[in-house]
Predicted model as a PDB file, atoms N, CA, C, CB and O in Angstrom, pLDDT in the B-factor column:
MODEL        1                                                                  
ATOM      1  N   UNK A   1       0.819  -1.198   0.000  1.00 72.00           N  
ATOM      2  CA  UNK A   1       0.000   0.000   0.000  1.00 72.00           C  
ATOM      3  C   UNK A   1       0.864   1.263   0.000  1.00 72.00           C  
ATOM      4  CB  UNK A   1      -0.932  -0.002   1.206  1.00 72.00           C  
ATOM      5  O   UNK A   1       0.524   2.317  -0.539  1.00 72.00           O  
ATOM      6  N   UNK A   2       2.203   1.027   0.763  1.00 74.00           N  
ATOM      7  CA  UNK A   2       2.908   2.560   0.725  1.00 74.00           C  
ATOM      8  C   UNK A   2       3.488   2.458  -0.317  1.00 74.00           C  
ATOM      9  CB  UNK A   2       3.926   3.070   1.826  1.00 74.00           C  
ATOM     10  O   UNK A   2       4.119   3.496  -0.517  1.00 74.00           O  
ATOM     11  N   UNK A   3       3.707   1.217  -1.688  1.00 76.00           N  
ATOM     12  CA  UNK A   3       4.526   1.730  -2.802  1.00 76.00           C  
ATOM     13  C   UNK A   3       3.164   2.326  -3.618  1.00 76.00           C  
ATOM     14  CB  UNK A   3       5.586   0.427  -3.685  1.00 76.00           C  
ATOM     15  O   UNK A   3       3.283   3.447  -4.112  1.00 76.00           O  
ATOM     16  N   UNK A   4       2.193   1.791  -3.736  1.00 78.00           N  
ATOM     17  CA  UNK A   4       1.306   2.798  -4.283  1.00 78.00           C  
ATOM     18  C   UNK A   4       1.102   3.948  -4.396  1.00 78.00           C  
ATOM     19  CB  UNK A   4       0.611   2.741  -4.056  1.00 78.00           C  
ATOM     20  O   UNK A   4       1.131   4.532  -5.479  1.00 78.00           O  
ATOM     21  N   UNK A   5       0.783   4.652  -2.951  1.00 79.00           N  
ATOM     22  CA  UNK A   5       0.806   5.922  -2.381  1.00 79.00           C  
ATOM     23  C   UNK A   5       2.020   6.666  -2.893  1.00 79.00           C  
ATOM     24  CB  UNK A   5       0.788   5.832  -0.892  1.00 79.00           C  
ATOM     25  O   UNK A   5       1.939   7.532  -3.765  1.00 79.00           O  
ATOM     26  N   UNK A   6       3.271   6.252  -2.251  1.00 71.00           N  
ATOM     27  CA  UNK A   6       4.357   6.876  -3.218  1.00 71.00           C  
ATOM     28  C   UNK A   6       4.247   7.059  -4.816  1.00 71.00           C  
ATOM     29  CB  UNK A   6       5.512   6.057  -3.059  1.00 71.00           C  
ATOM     30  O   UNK A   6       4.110   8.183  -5.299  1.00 71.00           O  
ATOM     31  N   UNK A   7       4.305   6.054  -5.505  1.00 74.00           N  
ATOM     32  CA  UNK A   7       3.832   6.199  -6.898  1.00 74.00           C  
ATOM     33  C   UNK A   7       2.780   7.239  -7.428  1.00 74.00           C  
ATOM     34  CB  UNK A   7       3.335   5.012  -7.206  1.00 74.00           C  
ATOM     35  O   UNK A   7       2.779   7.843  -8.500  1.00 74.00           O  
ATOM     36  N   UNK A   8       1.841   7.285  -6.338  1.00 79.00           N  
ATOM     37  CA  UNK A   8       0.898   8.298  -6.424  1.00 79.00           C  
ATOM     38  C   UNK A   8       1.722   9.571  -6.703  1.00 79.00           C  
ATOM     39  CB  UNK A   8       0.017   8.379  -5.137  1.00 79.00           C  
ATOM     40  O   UNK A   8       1.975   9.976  -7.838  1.00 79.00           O  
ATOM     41  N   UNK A   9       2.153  10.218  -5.450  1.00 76.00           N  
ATOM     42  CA  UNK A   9       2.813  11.179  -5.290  1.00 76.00           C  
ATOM     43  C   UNK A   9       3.914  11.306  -5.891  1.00 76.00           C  
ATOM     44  CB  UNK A   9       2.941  11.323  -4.307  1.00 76.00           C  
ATOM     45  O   UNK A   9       4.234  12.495  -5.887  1.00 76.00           O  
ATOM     46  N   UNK A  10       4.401  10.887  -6.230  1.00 74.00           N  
ATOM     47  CA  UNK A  10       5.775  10.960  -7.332  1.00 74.00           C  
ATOM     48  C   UNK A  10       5.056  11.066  -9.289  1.00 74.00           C  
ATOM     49  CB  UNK A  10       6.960   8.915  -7.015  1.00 74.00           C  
ATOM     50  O   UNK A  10       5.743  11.647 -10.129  1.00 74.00           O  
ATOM     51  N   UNK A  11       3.993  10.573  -9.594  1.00 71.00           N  
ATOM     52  CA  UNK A  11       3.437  10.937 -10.524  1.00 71.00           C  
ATOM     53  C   UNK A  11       2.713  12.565 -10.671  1.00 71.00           C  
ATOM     54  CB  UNK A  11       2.660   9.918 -10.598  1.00 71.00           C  
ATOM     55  O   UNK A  11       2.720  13.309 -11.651  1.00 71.00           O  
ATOM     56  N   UNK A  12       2.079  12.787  -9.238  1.00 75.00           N  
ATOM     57  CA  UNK A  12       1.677  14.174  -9.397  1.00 75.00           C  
ATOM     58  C   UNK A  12       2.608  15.100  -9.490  1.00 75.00           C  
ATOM     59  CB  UNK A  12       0.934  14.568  -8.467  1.00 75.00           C  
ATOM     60  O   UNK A  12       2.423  16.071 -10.225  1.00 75.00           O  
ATOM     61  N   UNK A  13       3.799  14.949  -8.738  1.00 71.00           N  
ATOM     62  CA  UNK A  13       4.900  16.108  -8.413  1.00 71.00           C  
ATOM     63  C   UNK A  13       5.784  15.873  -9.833  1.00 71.00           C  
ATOM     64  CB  UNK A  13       5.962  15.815  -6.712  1.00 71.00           C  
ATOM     65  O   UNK A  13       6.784  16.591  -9.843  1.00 71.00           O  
ATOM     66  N   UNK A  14       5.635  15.001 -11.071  1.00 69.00           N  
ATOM     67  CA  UNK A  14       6.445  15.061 -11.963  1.00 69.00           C  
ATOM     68  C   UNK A  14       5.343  15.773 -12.940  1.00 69.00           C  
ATOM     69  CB  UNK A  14       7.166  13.677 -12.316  1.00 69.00           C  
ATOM     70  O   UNK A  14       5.681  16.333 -13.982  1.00 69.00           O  
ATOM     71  N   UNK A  15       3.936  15.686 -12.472  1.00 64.00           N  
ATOM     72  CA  UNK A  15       2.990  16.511 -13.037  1.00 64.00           C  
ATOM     73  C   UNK A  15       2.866  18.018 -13.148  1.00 64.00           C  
ATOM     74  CB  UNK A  15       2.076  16.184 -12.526  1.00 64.00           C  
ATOM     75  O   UNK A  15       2.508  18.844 -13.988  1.00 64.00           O  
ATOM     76  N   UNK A  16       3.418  17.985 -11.670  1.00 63.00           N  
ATOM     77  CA  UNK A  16       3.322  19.554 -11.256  1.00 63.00           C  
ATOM     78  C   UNK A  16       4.547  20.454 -11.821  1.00 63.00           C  
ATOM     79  CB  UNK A  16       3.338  19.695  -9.546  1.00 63.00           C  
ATOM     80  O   UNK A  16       4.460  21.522 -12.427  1.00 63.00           O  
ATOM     81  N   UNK A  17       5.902  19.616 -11.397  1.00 62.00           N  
ATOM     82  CA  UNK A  17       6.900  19.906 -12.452  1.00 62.00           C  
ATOM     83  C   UNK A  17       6.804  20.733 -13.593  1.00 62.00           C  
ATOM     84  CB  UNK A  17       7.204  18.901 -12.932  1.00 62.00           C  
ATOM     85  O   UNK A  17       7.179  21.830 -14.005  1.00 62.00           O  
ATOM     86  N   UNK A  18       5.985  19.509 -14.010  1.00 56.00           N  
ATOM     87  CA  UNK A  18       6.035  20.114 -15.444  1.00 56.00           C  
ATOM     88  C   UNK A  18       5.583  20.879 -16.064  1.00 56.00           C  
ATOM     89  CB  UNK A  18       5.889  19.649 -16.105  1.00 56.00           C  
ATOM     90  O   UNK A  18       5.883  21.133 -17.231  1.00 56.00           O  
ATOM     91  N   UNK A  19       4.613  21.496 -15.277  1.00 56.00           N  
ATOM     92  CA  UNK A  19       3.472  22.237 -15.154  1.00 56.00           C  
ATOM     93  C   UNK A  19       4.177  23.537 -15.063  1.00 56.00           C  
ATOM     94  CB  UNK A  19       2.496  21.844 -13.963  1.00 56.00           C  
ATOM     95  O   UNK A  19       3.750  24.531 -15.650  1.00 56.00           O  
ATOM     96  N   UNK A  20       5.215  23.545 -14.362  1.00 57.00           N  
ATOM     97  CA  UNK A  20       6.163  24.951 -13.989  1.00 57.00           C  
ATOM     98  C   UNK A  20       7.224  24.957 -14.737  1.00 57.00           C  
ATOM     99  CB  UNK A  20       6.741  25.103 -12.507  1.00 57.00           C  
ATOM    100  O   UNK A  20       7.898  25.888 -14.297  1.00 57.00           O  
ATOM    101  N   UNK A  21       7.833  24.428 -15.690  1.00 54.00           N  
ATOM    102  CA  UNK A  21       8.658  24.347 -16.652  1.00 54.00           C  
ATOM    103  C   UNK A  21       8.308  25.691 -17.620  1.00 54.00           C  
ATOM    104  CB  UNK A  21       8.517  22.912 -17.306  1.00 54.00           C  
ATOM    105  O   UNK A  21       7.172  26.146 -17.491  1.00 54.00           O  
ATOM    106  N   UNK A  22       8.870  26.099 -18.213  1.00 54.00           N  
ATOM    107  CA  UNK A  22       9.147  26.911 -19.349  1.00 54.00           C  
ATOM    108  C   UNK A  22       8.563  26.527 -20.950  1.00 54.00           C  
ATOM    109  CB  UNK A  22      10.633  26.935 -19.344  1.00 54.00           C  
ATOM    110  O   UNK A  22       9.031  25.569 -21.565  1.00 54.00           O  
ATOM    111  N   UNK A  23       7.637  27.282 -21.443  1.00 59.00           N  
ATOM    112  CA  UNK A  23       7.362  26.554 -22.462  1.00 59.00           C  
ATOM    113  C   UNK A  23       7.166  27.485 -23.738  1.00 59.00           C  
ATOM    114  CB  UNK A  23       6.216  25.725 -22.120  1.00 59.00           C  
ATOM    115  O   UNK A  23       6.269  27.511 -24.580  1.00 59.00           O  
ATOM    116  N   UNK A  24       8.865  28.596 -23.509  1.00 61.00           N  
ATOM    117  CA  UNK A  24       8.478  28.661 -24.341  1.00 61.00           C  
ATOM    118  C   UNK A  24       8.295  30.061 -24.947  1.00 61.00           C  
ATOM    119  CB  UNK A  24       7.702  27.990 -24.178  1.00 61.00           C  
ATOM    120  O   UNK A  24       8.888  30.624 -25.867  1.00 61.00           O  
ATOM    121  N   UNK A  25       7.057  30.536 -23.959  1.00 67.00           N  
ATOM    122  CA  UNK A  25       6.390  32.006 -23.711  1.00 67.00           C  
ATOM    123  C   UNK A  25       7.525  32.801 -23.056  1.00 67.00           C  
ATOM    124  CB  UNK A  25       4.950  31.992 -22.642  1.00 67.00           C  
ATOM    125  O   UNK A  25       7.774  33.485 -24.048  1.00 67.00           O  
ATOM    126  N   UNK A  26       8.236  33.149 -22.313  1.00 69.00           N  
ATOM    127  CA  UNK A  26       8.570  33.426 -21.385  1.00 69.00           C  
ATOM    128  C   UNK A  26       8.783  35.013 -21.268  1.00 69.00           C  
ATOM    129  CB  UNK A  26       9.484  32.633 -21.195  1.00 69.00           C  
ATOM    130  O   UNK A  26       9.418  35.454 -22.226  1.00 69.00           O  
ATOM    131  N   UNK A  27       8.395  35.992 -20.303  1.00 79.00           N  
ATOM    132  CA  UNK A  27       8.620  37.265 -20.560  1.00 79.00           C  
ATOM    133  C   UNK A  27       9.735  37.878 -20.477  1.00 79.00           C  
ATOM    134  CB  UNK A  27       7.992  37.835 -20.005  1.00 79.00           C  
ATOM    135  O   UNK A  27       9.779  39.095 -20.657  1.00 79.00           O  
ATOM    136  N   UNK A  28      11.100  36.981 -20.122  1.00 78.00           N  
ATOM    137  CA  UNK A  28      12.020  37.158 -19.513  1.00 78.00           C  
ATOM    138  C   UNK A  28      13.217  37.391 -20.434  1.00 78.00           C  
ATOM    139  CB  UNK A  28      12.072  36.214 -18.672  1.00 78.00           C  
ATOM    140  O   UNK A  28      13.874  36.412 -20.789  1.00 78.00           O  
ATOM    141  N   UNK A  29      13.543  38.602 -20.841  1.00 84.00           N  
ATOM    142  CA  UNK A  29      15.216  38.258 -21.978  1.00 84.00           C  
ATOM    143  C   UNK A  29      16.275  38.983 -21.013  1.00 84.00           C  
ATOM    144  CB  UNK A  29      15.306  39.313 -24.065  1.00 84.00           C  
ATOM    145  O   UNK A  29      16.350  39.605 -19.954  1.00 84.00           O  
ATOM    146  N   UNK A  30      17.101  38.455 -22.161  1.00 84.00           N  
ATOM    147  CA  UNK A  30      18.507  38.823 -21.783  1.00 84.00           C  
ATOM    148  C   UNK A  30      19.122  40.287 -21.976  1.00 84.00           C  
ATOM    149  CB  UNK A  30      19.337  37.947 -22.530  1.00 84.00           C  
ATOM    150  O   UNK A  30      20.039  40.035 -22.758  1.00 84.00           O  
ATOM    151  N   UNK A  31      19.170  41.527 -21.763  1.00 82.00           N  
ATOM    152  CA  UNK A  31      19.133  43.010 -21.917  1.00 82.00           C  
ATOM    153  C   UNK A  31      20.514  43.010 -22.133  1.00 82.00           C  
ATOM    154  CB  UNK A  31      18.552  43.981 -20.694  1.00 82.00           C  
ATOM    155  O   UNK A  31      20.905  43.050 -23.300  1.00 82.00           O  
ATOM    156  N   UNK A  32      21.477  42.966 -21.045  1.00 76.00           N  
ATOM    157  CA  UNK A  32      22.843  43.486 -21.247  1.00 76.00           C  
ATOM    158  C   UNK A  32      23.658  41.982 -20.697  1.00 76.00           C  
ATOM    159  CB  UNK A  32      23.190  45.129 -20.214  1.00 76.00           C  
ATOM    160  O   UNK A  32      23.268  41.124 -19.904  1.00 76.00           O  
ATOM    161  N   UNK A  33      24.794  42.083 -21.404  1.00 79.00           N  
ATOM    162  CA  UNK A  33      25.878  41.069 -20.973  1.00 79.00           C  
ATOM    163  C   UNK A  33      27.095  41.782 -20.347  1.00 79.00           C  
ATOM    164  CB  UNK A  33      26.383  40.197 -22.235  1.00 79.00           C  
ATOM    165  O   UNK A  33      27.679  42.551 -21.112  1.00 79.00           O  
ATOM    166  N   UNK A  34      27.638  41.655 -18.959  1.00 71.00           N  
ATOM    167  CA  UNK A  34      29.156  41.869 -18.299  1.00 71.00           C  
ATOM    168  C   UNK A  34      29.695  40.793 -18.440  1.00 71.00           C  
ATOM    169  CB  UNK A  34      29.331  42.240 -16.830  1.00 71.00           C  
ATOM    170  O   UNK A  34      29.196  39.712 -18.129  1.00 71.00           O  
ATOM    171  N   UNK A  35      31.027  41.014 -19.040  1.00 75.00           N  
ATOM    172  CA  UNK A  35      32.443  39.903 -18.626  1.00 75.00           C  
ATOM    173  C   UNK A  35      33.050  40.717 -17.133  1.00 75.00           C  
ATOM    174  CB  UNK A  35      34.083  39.917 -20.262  1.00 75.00           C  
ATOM    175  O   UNK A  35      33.489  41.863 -17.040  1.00 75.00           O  
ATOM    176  N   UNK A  36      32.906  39.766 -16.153  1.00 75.00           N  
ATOM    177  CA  UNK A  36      33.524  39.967 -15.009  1.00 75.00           C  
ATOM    178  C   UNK A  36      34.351  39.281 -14.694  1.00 75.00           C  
ATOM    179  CB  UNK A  36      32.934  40.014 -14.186  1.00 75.00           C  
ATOM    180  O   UNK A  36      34.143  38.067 -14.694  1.00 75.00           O  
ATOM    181  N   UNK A  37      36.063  40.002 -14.165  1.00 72.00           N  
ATOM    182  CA  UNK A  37      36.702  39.068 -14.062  1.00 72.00           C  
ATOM    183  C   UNK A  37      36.957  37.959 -12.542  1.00 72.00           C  
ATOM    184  CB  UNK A  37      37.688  39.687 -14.551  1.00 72.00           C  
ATOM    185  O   UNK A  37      36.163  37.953 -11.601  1.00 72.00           O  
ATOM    186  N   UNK A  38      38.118  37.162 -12.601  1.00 69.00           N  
ATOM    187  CA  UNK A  38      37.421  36.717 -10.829  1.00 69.00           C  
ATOM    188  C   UNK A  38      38.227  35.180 -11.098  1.00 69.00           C  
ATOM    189  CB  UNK A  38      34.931  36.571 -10.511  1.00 69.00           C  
ATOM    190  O   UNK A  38      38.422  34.524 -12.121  1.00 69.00           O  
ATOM    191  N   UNK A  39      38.608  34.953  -9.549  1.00 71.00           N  
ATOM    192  CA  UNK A  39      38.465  33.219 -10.090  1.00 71.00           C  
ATOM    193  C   UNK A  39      37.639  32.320  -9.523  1.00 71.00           C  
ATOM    194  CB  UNK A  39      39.688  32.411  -9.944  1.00 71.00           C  
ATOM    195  O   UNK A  39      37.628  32.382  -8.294  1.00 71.00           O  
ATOM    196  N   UNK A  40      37.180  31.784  -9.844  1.00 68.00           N  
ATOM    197  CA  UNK A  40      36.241  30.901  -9.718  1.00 68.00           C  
ATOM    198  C   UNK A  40      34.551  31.211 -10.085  1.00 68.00           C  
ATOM    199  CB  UNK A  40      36.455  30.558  -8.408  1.00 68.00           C  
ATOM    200  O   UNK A  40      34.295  31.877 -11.088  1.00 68.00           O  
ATOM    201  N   UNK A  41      33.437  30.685  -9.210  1.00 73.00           N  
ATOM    202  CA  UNK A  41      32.143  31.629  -9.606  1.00 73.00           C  
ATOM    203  C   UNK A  41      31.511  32.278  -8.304  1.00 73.00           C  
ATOM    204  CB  UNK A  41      30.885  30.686 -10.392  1.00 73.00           C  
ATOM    205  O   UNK A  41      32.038  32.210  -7.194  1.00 73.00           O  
ATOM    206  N   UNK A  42      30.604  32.762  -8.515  1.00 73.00           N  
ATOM    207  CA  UNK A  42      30.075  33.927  -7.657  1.00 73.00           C  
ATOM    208  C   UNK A  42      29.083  33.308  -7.208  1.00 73.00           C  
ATOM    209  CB  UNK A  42      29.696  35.281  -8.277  1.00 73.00           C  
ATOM    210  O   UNK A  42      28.332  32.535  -7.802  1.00 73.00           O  
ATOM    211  N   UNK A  43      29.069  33.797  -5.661  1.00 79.00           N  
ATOM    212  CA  UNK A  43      28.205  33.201  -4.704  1.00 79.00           C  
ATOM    213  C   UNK A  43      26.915  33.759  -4.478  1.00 79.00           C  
ATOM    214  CB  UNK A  43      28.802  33.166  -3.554  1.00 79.00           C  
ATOM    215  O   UNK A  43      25.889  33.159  -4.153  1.00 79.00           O  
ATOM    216  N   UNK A  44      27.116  35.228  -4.730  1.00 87.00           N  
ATOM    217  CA  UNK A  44      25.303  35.852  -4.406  1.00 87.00           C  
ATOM    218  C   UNK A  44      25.566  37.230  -5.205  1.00 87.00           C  
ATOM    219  CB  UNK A  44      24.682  36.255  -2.238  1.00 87.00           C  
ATOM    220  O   UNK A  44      26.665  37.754  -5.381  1.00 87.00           O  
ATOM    221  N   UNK A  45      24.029  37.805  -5.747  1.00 87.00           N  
ATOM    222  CA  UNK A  45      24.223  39.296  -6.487  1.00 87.00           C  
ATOM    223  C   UNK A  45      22.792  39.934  -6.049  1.00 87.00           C  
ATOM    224  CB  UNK A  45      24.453  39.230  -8.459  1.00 87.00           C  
ATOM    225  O   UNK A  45      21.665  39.478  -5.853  1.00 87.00           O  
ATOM    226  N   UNK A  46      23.219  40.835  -6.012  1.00 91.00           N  
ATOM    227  CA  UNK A  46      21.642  41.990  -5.466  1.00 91.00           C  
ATOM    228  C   UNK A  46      21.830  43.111  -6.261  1.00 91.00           C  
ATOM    229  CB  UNK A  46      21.535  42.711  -3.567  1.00 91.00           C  
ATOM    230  O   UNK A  46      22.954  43.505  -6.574  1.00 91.00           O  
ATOM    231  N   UNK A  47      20.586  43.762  -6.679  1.00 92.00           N  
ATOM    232  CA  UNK A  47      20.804  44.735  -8.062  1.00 92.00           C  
ATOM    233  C   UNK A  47      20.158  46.143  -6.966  1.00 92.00           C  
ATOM    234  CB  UNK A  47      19.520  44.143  -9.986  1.00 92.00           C  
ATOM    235  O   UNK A  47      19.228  45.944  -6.184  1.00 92.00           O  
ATOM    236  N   UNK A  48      20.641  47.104  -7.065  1.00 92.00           N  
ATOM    237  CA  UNK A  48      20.640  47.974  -5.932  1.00 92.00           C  
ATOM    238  C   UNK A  48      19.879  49.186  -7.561  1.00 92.00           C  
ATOM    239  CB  UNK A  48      22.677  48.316  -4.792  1.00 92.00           C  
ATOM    240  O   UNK A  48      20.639  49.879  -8.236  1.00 92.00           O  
ATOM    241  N   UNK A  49      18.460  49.125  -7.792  1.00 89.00           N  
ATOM    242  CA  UNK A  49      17.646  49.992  -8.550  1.00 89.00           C  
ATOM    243  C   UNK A  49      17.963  51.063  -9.125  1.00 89.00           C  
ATOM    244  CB  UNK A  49      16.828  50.319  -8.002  1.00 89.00           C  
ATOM    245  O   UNK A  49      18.271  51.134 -10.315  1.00 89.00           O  
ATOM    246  N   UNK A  50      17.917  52.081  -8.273  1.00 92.00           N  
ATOM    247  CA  UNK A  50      17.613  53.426  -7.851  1.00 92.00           C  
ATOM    248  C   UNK A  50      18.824  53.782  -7.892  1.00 92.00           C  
ATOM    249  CB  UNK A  50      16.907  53.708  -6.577  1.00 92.00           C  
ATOM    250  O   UNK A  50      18.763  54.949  -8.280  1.00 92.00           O  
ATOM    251  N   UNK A  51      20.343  53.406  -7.674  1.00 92.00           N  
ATOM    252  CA  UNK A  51      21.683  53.871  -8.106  1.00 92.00           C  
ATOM    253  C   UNK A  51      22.057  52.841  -8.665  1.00 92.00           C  
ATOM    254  CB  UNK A  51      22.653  54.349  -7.144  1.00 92.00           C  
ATOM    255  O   UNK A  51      23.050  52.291  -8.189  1.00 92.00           O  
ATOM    256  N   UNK A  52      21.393  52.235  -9.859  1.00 90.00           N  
ATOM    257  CA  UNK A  52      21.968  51.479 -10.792  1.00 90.00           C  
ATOM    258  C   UNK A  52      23.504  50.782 -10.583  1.00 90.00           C  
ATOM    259  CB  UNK A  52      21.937  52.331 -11.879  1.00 90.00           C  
ATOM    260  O   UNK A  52      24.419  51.022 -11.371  1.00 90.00           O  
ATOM    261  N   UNK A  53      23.651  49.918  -9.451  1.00 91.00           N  
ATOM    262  CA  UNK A  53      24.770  49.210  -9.159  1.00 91.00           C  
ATOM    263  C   UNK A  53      24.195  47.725  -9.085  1.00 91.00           C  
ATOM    264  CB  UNK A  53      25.495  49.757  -7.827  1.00 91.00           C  
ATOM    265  O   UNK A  53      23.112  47.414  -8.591  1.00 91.00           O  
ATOM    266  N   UNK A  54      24.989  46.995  -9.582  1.00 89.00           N  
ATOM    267  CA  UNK A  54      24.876  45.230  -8.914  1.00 89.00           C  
ATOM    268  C   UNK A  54      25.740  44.731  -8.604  1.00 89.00           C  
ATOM    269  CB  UNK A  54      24.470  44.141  -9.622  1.00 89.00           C  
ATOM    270  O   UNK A  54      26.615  44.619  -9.463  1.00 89.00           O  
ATOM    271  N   UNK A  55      26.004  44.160  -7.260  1.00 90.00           N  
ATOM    272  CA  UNK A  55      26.695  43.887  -6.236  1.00 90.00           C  
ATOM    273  C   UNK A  55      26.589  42.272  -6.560  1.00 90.00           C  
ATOM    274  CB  UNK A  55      26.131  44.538  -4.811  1.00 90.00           C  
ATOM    275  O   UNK A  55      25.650  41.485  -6.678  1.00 90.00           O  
ATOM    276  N   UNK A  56      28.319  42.157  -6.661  1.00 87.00           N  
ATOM    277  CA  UNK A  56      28.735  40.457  -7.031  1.00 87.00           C  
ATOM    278  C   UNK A  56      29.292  40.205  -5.753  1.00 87.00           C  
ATOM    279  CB  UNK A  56      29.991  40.056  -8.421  1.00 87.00           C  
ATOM    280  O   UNK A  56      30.089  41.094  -5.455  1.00 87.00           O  
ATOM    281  N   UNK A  57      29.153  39.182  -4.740  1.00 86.00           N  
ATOM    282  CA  UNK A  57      29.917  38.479  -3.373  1.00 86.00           C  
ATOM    283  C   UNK A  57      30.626  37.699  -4.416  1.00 86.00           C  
ATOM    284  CB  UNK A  57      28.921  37.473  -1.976  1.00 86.00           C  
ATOM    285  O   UNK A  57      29.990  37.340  -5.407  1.00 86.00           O  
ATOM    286  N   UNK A  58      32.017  37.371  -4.276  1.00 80.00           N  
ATOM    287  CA  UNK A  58      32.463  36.503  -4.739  1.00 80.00           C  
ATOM    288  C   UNK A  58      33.926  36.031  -3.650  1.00 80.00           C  
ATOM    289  CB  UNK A  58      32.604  36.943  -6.209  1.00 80.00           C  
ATOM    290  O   UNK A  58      34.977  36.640  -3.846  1.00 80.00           O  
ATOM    291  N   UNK A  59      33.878  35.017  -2.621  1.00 77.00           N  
ATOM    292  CA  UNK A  59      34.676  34.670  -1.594  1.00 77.00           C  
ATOM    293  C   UNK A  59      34.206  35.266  -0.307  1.00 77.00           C  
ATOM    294  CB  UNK A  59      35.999  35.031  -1.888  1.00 77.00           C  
ATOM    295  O   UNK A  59      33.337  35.082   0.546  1.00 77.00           O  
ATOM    296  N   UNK A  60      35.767  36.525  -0.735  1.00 81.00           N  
ATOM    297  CA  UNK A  60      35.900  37.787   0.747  1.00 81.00           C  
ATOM    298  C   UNK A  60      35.516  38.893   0.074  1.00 81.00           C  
ATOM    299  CB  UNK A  60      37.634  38.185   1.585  1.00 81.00           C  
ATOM    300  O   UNK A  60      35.310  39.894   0.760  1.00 81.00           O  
ATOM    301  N   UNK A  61      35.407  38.948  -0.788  1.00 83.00           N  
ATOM    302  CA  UNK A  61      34.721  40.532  -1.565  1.00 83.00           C  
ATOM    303  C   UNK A  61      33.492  40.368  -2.240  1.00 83.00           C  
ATOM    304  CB  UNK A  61      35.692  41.233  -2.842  1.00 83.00           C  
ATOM    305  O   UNK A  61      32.838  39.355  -2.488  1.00 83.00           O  
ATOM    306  N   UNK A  62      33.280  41.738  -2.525  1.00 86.00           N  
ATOM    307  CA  UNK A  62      32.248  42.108  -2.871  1.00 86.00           C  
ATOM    308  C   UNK A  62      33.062  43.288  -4.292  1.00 86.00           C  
ATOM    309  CB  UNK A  62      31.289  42.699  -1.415  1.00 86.00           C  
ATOM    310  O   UNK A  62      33.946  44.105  -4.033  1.00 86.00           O  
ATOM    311  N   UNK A  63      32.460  43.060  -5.731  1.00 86.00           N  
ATOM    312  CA  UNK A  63      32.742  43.503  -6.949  1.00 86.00           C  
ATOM    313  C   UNK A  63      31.313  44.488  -6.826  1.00 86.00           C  
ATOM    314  CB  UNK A  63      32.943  42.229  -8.239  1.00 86.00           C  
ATOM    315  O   UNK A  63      30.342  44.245  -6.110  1.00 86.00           O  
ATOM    316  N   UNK A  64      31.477  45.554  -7.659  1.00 89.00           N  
ATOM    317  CA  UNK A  64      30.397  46.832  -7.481  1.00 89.00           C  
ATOM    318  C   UNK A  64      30.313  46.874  -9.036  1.00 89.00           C  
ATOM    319  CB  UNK A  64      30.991  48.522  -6.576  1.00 89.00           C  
ATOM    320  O   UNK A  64      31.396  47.134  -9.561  1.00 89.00           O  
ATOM    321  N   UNK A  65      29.202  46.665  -9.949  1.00 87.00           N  
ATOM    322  CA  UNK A  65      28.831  46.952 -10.961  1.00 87.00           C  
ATOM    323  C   UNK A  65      28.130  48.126 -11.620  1.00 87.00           C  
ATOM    324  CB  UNK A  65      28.418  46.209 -11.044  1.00 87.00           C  
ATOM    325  O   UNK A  65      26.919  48.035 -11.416  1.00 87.00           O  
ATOM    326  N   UNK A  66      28.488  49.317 -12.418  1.00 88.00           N  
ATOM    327  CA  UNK A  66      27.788  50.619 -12.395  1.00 88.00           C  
ATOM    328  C   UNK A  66      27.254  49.715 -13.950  1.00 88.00           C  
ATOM    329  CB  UNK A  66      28.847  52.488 -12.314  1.00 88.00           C  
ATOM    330  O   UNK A  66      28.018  49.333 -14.837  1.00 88.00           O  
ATOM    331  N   UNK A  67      25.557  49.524 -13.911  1.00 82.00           N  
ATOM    332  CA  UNK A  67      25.048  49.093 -14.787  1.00 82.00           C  
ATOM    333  C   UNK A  67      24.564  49.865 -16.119  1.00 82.00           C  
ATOM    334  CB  UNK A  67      24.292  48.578 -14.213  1.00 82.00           C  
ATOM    335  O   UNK A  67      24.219  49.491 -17.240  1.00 82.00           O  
ATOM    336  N   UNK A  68      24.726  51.381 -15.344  1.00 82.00           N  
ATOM    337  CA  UNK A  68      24.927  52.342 -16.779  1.00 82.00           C  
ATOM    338  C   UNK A  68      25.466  52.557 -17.529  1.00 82.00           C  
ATOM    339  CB  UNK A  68      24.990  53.135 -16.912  1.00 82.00           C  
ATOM    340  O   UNK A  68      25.033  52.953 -18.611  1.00 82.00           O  
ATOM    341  N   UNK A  69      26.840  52.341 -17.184  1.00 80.00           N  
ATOM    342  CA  UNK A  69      27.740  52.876 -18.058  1.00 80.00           C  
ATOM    343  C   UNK A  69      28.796  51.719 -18.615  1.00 80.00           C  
ATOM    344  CB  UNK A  69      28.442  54.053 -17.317  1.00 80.00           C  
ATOM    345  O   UNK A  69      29.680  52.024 -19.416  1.00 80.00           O  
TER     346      UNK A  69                                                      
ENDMDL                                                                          
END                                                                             
């Protein structure tokens, strides 16, 4: 009875999945591209609006992006 139940639930959640997948539509593009340099990859970024900066953590620092210019 519990491999059923599982089966159950593992069929809906590959349902639901898929359901949230990309298909396609998406409103989302790509605007501008930075080459940033660095070694390795970057751990967290926050886009600071209103003074057009985006802030790269990468290790022990923090890289400051002026997205205007």
């Amino acid at each position: 009875m519990k491999k059923i139940i599982y089966l159950i639930l593992v069929v809906i959640l590959a349902g639901s999945i898929k359901s949230f997948s990309q298909d396609g539509n998406s409103q989302y593009t790509i605007s501008h591209k930075f080459s940033i340099g660095g070694d390795g990859g970057w751990d967290l970024l926050t886009m600071d609006e209103a003074g057009g900066r985006l802030f790269l953590s990468h290790g022990n620092m923090v890289q400051v992006v002026d997205v205007k210019s």
